[in-house]
KEKEFI-487149 format. One line per 4 residues: number of its first residue (from 1); their letters; for each residue x, y, z of C-alpha. Coordinates in steps of 0.05 Angstrom, whole numbers, always signed. Layout:
NUM	A	X,Y,Z ~ ...
This chain:
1	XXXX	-296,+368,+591 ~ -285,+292,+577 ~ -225,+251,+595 ~ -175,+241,+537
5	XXXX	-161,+169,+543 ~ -100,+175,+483 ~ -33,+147,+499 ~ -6,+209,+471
9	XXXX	-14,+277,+505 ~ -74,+329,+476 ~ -38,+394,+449 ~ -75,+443,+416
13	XXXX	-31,+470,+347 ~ -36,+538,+322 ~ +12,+570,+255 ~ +25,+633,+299
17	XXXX	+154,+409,+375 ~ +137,+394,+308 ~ +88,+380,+244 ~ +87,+304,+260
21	XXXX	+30,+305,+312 ~ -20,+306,+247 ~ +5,+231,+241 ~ -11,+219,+318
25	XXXX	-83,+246,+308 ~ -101,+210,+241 ~ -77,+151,+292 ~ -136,+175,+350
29	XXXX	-185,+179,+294 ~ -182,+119,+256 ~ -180,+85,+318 ~ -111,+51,+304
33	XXXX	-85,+66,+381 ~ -147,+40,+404 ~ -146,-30,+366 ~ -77,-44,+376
37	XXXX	-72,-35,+445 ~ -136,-78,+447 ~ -103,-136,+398 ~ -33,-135,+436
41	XXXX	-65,-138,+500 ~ -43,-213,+506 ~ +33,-187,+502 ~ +30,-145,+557
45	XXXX	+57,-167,+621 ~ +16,-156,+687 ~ +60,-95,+716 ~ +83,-73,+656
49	XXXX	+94,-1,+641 ~ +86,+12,+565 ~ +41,-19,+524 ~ +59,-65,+468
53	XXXX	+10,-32,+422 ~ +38,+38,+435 ~ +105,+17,+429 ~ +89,-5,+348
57	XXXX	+58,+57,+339 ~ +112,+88,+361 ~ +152,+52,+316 ~ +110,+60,+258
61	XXXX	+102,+131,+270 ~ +182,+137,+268 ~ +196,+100,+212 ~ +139,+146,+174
65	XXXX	+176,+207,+187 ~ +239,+175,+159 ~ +271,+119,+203 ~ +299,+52,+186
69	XXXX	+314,+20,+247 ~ +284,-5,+320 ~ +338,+53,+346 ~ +302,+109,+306
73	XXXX	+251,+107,+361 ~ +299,+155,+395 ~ +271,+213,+356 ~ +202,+208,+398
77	XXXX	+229,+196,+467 ~ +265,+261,+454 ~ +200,+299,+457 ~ +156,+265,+520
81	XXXX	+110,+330,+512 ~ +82,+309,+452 ~ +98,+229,+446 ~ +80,+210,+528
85	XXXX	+127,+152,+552 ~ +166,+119,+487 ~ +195,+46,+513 ~ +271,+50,+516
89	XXXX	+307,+7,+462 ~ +318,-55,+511 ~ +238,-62,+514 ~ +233,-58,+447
93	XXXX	+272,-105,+424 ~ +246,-142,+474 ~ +172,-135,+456 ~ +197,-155,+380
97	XXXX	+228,-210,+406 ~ +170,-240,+452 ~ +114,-225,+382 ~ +157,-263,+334
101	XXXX	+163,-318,+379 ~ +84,-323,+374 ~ +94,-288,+296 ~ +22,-321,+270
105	XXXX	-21,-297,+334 ~ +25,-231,+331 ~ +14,-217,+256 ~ -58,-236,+263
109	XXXX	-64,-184,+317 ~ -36,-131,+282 ~ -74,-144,+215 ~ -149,-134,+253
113	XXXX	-124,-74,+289 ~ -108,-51,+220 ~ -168,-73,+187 ~ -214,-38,+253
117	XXXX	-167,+26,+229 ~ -180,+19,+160 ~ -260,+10,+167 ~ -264,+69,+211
121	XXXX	-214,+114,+163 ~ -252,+102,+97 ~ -321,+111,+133 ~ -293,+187,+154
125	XXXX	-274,+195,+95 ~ -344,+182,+56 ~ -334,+206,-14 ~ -257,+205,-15
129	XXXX	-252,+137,+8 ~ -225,+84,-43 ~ -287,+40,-36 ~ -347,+99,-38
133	XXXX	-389,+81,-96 ~ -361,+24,-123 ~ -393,-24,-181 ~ -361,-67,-233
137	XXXX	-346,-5,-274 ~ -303,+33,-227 ~ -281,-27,-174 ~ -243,-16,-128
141	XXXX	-174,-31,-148 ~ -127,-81,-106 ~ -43,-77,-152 ~ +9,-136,-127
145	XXXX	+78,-131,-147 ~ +143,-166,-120 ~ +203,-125,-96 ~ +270,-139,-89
149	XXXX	+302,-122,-17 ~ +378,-119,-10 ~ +407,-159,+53 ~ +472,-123,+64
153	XXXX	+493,-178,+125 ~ +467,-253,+143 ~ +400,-251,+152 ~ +346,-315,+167
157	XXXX	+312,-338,+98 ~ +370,-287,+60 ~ +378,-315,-14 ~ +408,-302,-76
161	XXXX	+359,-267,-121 ~ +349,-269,-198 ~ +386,-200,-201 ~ +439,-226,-172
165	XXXX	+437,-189,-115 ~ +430,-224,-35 ~ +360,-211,+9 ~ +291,-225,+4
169	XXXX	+231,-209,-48 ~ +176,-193,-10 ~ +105,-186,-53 ~ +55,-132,-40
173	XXXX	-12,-109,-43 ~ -38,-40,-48 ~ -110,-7,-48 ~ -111,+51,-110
177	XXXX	-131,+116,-86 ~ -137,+129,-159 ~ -111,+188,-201 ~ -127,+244,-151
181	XXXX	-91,+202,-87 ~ -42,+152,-64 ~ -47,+85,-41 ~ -39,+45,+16
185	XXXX	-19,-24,+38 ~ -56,-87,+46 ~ -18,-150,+46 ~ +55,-157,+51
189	XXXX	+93,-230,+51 ~ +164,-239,+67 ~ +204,-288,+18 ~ +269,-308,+14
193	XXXX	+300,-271,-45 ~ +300,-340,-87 ~ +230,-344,-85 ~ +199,-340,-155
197	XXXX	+167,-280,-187 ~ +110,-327,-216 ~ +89,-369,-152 ~ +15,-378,-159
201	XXXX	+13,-404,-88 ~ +48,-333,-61 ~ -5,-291,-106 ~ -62,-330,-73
205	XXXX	-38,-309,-3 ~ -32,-243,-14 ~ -102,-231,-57 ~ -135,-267,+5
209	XXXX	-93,-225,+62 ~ -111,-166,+21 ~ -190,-186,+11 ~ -192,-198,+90
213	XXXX	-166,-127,+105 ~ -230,-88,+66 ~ -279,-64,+104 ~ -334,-108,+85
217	XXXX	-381,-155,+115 ~ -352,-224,+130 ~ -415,-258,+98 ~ -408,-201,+34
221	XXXX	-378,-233,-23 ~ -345,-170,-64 ~ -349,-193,-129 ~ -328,-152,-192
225	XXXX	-334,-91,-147 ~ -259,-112,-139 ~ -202,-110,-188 ~ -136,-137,-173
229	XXXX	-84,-121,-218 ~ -15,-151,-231 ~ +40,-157,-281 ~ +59,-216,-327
233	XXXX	+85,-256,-258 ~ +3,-260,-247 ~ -14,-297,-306 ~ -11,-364,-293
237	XXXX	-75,-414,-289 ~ -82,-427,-212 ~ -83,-355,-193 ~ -132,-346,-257
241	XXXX	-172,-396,-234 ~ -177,-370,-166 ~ -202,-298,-187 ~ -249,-335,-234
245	XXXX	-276,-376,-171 ~ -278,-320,-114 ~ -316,-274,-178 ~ -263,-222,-175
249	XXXX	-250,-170,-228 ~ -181,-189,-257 ~ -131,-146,-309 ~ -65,-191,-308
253	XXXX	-12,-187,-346 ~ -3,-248,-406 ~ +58,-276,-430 ~ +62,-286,-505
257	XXXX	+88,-343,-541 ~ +109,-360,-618 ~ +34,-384,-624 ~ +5,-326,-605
261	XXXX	+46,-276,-645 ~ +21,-317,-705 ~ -51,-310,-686 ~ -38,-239,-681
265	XXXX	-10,-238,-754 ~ -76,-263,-773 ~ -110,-200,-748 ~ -133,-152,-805
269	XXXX	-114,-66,-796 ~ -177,-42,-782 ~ -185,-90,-726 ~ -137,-45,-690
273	XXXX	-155,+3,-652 ~ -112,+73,-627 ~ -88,+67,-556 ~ -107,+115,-514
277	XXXX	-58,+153,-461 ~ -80,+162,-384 ~ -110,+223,-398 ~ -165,+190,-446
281	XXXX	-129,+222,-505 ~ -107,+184,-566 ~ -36,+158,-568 ~ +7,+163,-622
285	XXXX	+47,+94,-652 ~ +11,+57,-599 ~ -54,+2,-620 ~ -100,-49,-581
289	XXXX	-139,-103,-606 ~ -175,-165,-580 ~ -156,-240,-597 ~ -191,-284,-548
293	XXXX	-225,-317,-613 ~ -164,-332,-647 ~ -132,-375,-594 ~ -152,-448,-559
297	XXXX	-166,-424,-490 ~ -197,-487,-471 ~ -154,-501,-414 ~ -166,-430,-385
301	XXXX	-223,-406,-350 ~ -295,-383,-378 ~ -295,-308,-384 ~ -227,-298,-397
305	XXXX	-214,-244,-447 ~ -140,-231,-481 ~ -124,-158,-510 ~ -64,-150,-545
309	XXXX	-19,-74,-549 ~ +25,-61,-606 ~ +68,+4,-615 ~ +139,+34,-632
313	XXXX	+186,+12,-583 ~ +224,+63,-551 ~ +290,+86,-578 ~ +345,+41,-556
317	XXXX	+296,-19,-543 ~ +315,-84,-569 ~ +261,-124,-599 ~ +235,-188,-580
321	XXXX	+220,-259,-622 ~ +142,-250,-615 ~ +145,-181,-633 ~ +125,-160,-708
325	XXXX	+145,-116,-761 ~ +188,-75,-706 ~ +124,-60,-658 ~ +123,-84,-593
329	XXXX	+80,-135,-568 ~ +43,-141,-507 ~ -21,-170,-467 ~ -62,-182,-409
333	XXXX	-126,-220,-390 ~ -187,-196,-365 ~ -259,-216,-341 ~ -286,-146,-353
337	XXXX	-346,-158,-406 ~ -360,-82,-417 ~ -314,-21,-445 ~ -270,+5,-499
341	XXXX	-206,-37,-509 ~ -172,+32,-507 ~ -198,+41,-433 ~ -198,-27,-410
345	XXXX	-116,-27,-438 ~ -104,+42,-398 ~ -132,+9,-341 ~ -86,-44,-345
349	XXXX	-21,+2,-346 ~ -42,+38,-290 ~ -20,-19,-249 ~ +47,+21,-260
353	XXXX	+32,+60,-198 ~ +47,+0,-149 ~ +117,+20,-169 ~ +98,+84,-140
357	XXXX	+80,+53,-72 ~ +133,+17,-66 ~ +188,+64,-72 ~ +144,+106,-20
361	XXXX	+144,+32,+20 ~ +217,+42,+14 ~ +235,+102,+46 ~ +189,+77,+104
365	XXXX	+226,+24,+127 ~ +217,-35,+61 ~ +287,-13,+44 ~ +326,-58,+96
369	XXXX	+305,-112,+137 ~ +344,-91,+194 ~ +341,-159,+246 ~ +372,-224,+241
373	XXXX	+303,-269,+252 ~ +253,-282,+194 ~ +197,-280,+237 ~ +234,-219,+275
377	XXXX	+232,-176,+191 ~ +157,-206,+191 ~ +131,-165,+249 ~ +178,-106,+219
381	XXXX	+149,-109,+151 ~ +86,-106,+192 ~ +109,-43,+217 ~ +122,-12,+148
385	XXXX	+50,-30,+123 ~ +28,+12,+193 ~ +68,+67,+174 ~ +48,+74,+102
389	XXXX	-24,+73,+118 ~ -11,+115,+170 ~ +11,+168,+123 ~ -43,+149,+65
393	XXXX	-103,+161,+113 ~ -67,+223,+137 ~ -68,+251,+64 ~ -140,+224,+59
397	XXXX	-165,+244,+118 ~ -123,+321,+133 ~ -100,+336,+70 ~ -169,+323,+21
401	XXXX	-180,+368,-39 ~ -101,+395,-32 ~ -34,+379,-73 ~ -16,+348,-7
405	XXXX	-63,+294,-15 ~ -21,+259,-74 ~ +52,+277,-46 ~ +104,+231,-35
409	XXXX	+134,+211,+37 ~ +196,+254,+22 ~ +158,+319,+3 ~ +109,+307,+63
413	XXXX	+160,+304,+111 ~ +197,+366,+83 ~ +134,+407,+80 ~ +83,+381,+130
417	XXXX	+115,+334,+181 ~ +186,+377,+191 ~ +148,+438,+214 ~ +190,+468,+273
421	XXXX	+144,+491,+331 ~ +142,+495,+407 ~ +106,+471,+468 ~ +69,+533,+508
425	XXXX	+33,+515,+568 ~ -23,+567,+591 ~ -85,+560,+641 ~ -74,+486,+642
429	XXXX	-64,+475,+567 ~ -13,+450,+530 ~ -6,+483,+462 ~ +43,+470,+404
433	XXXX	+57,+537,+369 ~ +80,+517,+298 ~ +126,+571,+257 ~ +86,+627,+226
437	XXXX	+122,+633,+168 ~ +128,+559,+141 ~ +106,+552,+77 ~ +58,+486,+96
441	XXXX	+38,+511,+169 ~ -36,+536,+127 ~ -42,+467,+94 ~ -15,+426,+161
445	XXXX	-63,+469,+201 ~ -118,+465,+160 ~ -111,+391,+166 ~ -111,+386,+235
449	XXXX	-171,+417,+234 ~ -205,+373,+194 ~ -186,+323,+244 ~ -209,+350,+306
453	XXXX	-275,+357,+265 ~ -288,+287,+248 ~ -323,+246,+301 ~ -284,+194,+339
457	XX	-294,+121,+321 ~ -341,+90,+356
């Protein structure tokens, strides 16, 4: 019998304590304890009881079963049988304290411990992995959107927002587990709320922080076999012409002006074509077309592609000026050479799920910046993006070919991660007897299962 070297104690769970340990094993087997104890190594102080990279799993791990502050860490120390030795709130705030003090070498730290993590979690998970058999047909698909996060007391870098609202507007990134999964986090950057939804500058950050954290070779260059996708706030000529230059897929959203709408006036009936809904079928009072040839794109890059949406705005809607004969205009650019406009448009809206992830992001821990710092909310927003993967390669890794593997945080935690249970100990084993008669023990169980079966990362 060989040597558990986990932080975290070794029960063995059975449906005849708690559901969460499936969140401490999809840790073990992606390797995340491993690499962030590795990465954080330079925090630790000679003598020093816990170790820094335990204590931000720890944290992660309690803000993905619902937490929303440093303090929440509480709900582990409660149970040492099945967390070990969780830092008391003093060190912690300590151990934030001494990373944002070094935030660059911190958050570099953190970000290859994730990337290690994420390598080893999509290469378990073979053919339910977002990046398993990729091309320029079905790339794998990278959505940024900008949030708005409410400061509800003084807070470094707090601003005034366009809503009108007080905090910060932090813009993501997040990997597309596609129709039959979630999504998970890949770049997040911390702004001051003023910051602008349209900074070119901002969207080149994140699309490289993002590009750094898939697991490909350094030397690889991804190409097409990459789409990132973002709204209207994405169309502007740098970011364009950075896509265009790194030979990344691109579906961004276009702004229309006056101009444009009259180039679109010049476009006969039949050169429209029926949208198309997300489940491929036709959609009704809804069009697409093409008008890259109608309009001087000189000063945009080669390649660059303009489709155009019209259709019957929804009751209560108020038109705009570039909209047409009461149908609703809009557009987005692409570099995609091949496919029906229909597809290529339903593509495009599927960007809508980033709203998805976010409001997951939300309820773990991207709802409130809880410290006074900026650098302090950067190594916390680092947290969040640990805690959402955490749970997306749970659901990819436990919960494959189930309804669990597309649930939302809230539902997991009600059904999976709140499962009551009890620590047995017997001939020298320590065994966590979950409640027979839950109605997710089979599926948690079952998931375990599949991840005391996978091999450990090497």
């Amino acid at each position: 019998m060989s040597k558990s070297t986990s932080p975290y104690p070794h029960v063995s769970a059975s449906g005849t304590g708690t559901g969460v340990v499936v969140l401490l094993r999809t840790a073990e087997k992606t390797g995340l304890t491993a690499a962030l104890t590795t990465e954080l190594a330079r925090f630790r102080k000679p003598l020093a009881r816990h170790d820094p990279g335990k204590i931000l799993l720890d944290l992660a791990v309690s803000l993905a079963v619902g937490g929303d502050c440093l303090a929440d860490i509480a709900q582990l120390r409660a149970h040492p049988e099945l967390f070990g030795a969780v830092a008391s709130d003093p060190t912690v705030s300590r151990l934030i304290g001494v990373l944002a003090a070094d935030a660059e070498t911190a958050l570099a730290a953190i970000g290859r411990a994730r990337a290690t993590a994420r390598a080893h979690g999509w290469t378990a998970a073979g053919s339910s992995a977002p990046d398993h058999a990729i091309d320029e047909q079905t790339p794998l698909v990278i959505d940024i959107d900008a949030t708005l996060v409410t400061a509800h007391s003084d807070k470094e870098h707090a601003a005034p927002t366009f809503k009108r609202g007080y905090g910060f507007h932090p813009l993501c990134a997040f990997v597309d587990h596609g129709e039959h999964g979630t999504g998970e986090p890949v770049a997040m950057l911390l702004r001051p709320g003023n910051a602008g939804s349209n900074t070119a500058a901002d969207h080149v950050t994140v699309v490289q922080d993002a590009l750094a954290q898939l697991p490909f070779d350094p030397g690889y260059r991804v190409g097409k076999k990459v789409l990132v996708r973002i709204d209207g706030a994405g169309g502007t000529h740098q970011l364009i012409e950075y896509l265009t230059k790194r030979r990344l897929s691109y579906s961004v959203g276009f702004g229309l002006t006056d101009a444009h709408a009259e180039a679109i006036d010049l476009v006969p009936e039949q050169a429209w074509t029926p949208a198309y809904d997300p489940d491929g079928q036709v959609r009704d009072g809804a069009w697409v077309t093409e008008i890259t040839d109608l309009l001087d794109l000189s000063t945009w890059p080669n390649g660059m592609r303009v489709i155009v949406r019209k259709e019957r705005p929804h009751p209560g809607a108020q038109l705009r000026f570039t909209d047409r004969d009461g149908l609703r205009l809009t557009a987005f650019v692409t570099n995609t050479r091949r496919g029906q406009l229909p597809d290529l448009e339903v593509r495009h809206r599927c960007r809508a799920r980033c709203e998805d992830r976010i409001r997951a992001a939300k309820v773990a821990g991207l709802q409130n910046f809880p410290l006074h710092g900026f650098d302090q909310n950067r190594i916390w927003l680092a947290l969040v993006q640990l805690a959402c993967e955490l749970t997306a390669w749970m659901q990819m890794l436990a919960f494959t070919d189930t309804p669990a593997r597309r649930w939302e945080p809230k539902r997991l935690r009600l059904r999976v991660l709140s499962i009551a249970g009890k620590i047995a100990r017997h001939a020298r084993r320590v065994r966590l007897r979950l409640a027979a008669t839950a109605p997710g023990v089979d599926v948690l169980v079952a998931g375990l299962n599949r991840l005391t079966a996978l091999p450990a990362p090497v």
